[in-house]
N, CA, C and O atoms as CSV, one atom per row, in Angstrom:
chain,resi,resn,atom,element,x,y,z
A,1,UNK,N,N,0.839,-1.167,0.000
A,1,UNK,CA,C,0.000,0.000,0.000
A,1,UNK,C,C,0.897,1.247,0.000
A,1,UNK,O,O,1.720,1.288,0.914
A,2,UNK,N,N,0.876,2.443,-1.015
A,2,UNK,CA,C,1.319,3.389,-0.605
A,2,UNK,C,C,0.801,4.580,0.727
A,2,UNK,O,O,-0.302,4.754,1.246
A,3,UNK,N,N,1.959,5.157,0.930
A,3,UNK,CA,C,2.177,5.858,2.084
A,3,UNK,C,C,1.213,7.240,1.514
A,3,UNK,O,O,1.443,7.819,0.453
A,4,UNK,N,N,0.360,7.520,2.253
A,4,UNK,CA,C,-0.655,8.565,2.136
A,4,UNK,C,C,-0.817,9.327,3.752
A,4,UNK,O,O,-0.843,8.432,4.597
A,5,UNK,N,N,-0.933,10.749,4.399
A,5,UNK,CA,C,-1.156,10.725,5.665
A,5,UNK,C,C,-2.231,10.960,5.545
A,5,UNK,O,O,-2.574,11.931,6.220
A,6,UNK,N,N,-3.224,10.377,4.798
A,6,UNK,CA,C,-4.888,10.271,5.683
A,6,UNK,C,C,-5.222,9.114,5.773
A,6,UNK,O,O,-6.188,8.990,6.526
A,7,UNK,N,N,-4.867,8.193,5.349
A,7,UNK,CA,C,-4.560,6.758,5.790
A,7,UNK,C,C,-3.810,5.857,7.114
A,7,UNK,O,O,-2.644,6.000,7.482
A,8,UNK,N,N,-4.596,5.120,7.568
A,8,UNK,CA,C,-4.167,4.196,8.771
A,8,UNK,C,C,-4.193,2.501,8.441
A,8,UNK,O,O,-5.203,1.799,8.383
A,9,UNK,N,N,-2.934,2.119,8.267
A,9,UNK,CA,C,-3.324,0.481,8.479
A,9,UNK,C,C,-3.338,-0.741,9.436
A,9,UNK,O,O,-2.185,-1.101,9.676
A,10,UNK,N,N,-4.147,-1.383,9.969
A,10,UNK,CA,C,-3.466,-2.205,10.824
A,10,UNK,C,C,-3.540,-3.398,9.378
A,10,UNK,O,O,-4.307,-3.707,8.466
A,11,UNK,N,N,-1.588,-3.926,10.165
A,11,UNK,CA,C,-1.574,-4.989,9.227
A,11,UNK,C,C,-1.974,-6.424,9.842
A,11,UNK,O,O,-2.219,-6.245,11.035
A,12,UNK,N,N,-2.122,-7.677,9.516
A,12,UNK,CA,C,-1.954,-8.564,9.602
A,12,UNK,C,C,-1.180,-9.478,10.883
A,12,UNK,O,O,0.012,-9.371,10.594
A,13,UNK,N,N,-1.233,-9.959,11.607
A,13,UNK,CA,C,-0.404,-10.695,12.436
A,13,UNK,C,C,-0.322,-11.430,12.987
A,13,UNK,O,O,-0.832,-11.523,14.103
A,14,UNK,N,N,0.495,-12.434,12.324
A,14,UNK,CA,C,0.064,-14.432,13.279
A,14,UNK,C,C,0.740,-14.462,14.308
A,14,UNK,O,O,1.924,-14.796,14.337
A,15,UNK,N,N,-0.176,-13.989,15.627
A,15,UNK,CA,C,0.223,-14.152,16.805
A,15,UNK,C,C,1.321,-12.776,17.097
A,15,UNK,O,O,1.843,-12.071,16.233
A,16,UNK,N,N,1.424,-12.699,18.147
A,16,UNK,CA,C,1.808,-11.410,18.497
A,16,UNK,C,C,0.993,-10.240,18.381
A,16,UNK,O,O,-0.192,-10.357,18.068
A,17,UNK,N,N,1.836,-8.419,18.741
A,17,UNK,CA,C,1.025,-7.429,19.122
A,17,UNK,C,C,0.599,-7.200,17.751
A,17,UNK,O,O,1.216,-7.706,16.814
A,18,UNK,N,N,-0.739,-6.235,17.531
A,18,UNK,CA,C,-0.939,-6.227,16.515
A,18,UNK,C,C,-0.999,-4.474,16.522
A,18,UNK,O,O,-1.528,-3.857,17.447
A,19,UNK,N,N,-0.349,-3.786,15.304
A,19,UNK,CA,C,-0.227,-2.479,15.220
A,19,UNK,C,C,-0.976,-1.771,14.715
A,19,UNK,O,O,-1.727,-2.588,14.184
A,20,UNK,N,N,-1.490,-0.470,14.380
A,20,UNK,CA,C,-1.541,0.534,13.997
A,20,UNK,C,C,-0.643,1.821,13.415
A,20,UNK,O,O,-0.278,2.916,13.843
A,21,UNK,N,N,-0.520,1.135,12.334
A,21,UNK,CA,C,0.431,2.212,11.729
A,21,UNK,C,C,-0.087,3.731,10.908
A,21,UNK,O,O,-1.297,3.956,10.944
A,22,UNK,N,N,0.567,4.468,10.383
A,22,UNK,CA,C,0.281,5.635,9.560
A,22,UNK,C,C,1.783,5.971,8.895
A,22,UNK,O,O,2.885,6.178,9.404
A,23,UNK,N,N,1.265,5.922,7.423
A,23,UNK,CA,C,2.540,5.788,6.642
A,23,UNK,C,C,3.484,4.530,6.863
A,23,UNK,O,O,3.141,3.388,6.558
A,24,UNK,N,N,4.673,4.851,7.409
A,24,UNK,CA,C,5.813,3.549,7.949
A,24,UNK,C,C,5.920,3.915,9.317
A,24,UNK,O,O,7.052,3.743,9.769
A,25,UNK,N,N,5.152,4.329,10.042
A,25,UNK,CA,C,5.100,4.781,11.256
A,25,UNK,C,C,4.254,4.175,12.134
A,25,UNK,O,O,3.154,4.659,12.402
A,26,UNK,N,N,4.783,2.865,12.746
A,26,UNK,CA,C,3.806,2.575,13.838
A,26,UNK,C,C,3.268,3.495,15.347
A,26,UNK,O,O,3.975,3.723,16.329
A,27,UNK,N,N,1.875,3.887,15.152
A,27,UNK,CA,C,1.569,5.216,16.012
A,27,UNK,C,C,0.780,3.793,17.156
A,27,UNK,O,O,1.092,4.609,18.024
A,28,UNK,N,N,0.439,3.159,17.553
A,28,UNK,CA,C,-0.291,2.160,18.612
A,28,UNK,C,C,0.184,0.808,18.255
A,28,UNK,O,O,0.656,0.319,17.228
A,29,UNK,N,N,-0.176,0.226,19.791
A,29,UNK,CA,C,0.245,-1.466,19.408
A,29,UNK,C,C,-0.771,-1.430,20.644
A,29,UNK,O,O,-1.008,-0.557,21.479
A,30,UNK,N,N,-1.432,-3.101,20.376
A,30,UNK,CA,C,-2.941,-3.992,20.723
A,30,UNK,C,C,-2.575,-5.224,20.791
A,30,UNK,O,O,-2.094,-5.865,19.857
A,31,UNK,N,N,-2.791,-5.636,21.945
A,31,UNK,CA,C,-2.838,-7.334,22.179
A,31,UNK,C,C,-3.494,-7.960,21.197
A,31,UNK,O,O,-2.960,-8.972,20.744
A,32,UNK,N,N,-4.685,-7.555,20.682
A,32,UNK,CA,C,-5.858,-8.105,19.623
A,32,UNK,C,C,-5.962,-7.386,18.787
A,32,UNK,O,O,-5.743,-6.191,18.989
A,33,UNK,N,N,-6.393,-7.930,17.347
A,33,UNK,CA,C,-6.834,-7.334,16.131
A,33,UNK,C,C,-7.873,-6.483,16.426
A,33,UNK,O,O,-7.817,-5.479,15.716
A,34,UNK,N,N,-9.182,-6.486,17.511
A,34,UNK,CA,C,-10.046,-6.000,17.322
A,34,UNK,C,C,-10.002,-5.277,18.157
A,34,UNK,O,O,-11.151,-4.944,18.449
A,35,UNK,N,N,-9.074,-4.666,18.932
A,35,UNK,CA,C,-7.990,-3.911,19.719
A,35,UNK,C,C,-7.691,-2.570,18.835
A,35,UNK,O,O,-8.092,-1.410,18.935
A,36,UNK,N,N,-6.698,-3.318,17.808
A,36,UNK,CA,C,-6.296,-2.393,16.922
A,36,UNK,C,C,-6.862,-1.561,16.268
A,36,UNK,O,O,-6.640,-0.362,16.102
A,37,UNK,N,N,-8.056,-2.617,15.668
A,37,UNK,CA,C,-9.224,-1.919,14.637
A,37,UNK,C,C,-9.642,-0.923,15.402
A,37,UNK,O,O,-9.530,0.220,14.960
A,38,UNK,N,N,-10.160,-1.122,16.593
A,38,UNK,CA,C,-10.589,0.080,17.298
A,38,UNK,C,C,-10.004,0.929,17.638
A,38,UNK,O,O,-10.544,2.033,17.720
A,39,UNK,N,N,-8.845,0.770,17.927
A,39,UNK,CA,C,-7.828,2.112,18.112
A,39,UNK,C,C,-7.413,2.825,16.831
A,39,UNK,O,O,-7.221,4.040,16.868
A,40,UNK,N,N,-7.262,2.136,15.699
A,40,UNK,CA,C,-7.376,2.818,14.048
A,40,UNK,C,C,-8.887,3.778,14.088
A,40,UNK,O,O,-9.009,4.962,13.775
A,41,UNK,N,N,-9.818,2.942,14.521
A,41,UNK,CA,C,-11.192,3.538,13.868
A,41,UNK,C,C,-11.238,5.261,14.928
A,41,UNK,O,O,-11.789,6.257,14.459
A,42,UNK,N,N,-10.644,5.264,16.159
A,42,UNK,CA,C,-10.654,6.109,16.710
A,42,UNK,C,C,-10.107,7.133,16.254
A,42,UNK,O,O,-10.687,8.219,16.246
A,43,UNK,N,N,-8.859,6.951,15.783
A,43,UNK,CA,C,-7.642,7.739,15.962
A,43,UNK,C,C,-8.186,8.571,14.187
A,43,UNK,O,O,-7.999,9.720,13.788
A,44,UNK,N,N,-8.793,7.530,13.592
A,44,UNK,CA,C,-9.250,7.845,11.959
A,44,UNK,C,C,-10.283,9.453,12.196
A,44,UNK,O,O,-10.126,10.627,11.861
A,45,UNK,N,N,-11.309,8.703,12.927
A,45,UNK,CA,C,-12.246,10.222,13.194
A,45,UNK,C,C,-11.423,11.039,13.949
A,45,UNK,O,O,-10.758,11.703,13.154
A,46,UNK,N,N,-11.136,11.322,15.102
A,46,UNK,CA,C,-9.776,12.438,15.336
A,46,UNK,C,C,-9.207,13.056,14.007
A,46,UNK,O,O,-9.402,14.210,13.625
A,47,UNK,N,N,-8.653,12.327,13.526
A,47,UNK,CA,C,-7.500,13.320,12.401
A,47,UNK,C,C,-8.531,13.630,11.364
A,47,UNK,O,O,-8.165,14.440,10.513
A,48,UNK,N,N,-9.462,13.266,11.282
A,48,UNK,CA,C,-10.579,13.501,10.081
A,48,UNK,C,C,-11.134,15.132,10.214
A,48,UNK,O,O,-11.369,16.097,9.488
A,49,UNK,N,N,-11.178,14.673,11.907
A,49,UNK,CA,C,-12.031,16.329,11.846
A,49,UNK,C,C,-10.943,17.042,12.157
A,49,UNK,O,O,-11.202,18.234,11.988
A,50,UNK,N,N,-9.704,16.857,12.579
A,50,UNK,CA,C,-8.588,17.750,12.014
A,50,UNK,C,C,-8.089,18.284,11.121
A,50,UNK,O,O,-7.996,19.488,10.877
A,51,UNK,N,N,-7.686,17.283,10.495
A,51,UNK,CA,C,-7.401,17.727,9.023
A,51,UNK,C,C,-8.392,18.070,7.908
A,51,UNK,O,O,-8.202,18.261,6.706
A,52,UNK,N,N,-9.782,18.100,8.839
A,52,UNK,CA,C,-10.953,18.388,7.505
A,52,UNK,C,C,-10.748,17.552,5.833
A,52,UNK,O,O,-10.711,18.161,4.764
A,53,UNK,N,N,-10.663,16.377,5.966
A,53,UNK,CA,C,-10.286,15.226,4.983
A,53,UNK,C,C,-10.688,13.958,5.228
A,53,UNK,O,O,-10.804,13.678,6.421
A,54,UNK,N,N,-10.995,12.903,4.248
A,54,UNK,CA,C,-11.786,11.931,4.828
A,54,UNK,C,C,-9.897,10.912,5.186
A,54,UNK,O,O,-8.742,10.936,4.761
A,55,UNK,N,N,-10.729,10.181,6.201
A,55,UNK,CA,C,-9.154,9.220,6.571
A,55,UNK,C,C,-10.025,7.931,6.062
A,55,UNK,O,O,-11.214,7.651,5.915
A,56,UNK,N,N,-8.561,7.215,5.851
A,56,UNK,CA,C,-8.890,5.663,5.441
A,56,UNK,C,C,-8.443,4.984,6.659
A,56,UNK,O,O,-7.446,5.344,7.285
A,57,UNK,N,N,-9.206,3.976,6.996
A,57,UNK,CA,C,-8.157,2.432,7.580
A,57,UNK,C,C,-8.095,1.365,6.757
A,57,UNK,O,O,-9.153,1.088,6.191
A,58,UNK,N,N,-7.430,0.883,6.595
A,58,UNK,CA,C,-7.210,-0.280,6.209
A,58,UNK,C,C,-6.555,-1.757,6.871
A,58,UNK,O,O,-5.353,-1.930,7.072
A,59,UNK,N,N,-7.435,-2.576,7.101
A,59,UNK,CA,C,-7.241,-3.931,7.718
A,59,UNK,C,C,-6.586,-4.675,6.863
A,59,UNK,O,O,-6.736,-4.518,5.651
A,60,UNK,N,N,-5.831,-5.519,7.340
A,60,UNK,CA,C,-5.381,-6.604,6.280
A,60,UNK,C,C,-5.922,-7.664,7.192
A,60,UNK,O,O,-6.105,-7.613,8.409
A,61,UNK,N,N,-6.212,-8.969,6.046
A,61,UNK,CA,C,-6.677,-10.510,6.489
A,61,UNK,C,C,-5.741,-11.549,6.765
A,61,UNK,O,O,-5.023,-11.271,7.725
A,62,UNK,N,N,-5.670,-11.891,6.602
A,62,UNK,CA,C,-5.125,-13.423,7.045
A,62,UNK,C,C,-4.512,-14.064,5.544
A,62,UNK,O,O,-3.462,-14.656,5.290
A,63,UNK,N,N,-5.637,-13.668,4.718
A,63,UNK,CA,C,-4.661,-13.930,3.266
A,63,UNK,C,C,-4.077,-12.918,2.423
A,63,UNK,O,O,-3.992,-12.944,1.195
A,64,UNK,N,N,-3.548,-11.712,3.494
A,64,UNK,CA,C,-3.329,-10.184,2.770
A,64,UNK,C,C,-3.880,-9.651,1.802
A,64,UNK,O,O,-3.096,-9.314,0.915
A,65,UNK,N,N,-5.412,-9.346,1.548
A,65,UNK,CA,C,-6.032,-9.063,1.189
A,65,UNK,C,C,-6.528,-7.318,2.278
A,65,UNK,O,O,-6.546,-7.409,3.506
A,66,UNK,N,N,-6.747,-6.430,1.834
A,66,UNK,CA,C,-6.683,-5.172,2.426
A,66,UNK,C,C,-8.298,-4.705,2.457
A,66,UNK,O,O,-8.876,-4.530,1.384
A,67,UNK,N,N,-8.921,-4.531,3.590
A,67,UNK,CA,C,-10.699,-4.048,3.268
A,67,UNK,C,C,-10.221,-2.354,3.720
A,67,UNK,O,O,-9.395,-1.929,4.528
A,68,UNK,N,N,-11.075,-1.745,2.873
A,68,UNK,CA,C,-11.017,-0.179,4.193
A,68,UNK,C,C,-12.609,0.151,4.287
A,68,UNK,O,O,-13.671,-0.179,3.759
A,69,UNK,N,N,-11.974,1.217,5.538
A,69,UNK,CA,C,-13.273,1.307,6.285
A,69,UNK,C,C,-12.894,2.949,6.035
A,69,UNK,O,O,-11.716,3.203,6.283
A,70,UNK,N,N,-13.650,4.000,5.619
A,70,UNK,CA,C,-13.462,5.979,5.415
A,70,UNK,C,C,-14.322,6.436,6.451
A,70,UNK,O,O,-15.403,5.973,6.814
A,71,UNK,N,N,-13.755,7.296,6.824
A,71,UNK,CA,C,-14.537,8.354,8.237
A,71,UNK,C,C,-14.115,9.875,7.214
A,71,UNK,O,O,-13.101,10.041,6.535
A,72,UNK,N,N,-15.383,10.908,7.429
A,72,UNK,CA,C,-14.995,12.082,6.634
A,72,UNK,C,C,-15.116,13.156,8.390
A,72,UNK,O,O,-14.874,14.363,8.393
């Protein structure tokens, strides 16, 4: 995925912490995926109504396949 700053990804992770990054910048780390997601989905509306711009997250799966979720 390219590096965009209105974009957030958590990637993928068999076992271990699972992150929240922005750009190549891991900004949070989560015991759980659904940890992460939620700390992405948070952090997404924050900078949204900051930066007046819609933010992306993007999840990755298990077979690196990427879904996103947009907050404006």
């Amino acid at each position: 995925m390219t590096p965009d700053p209105s974009q957030l990804f958590v990637p993928y992770v068999a076992g271990g912490h699972w992150v929240v990054r922005r750009s190549r910048v891991v900004i949070s780390t989560h015991g759980t995926r659904d940890e992460a997601i939620l700390a992405a989905k948070e952090r997404a509306r924050d900078l949204a109504s900051r930066m007046d711009d819609p933010m992306r997250v993007h999840v990755q799966d298990e077979h690196g396949a990427w879904d996103e979720i947009s907050w404006r």
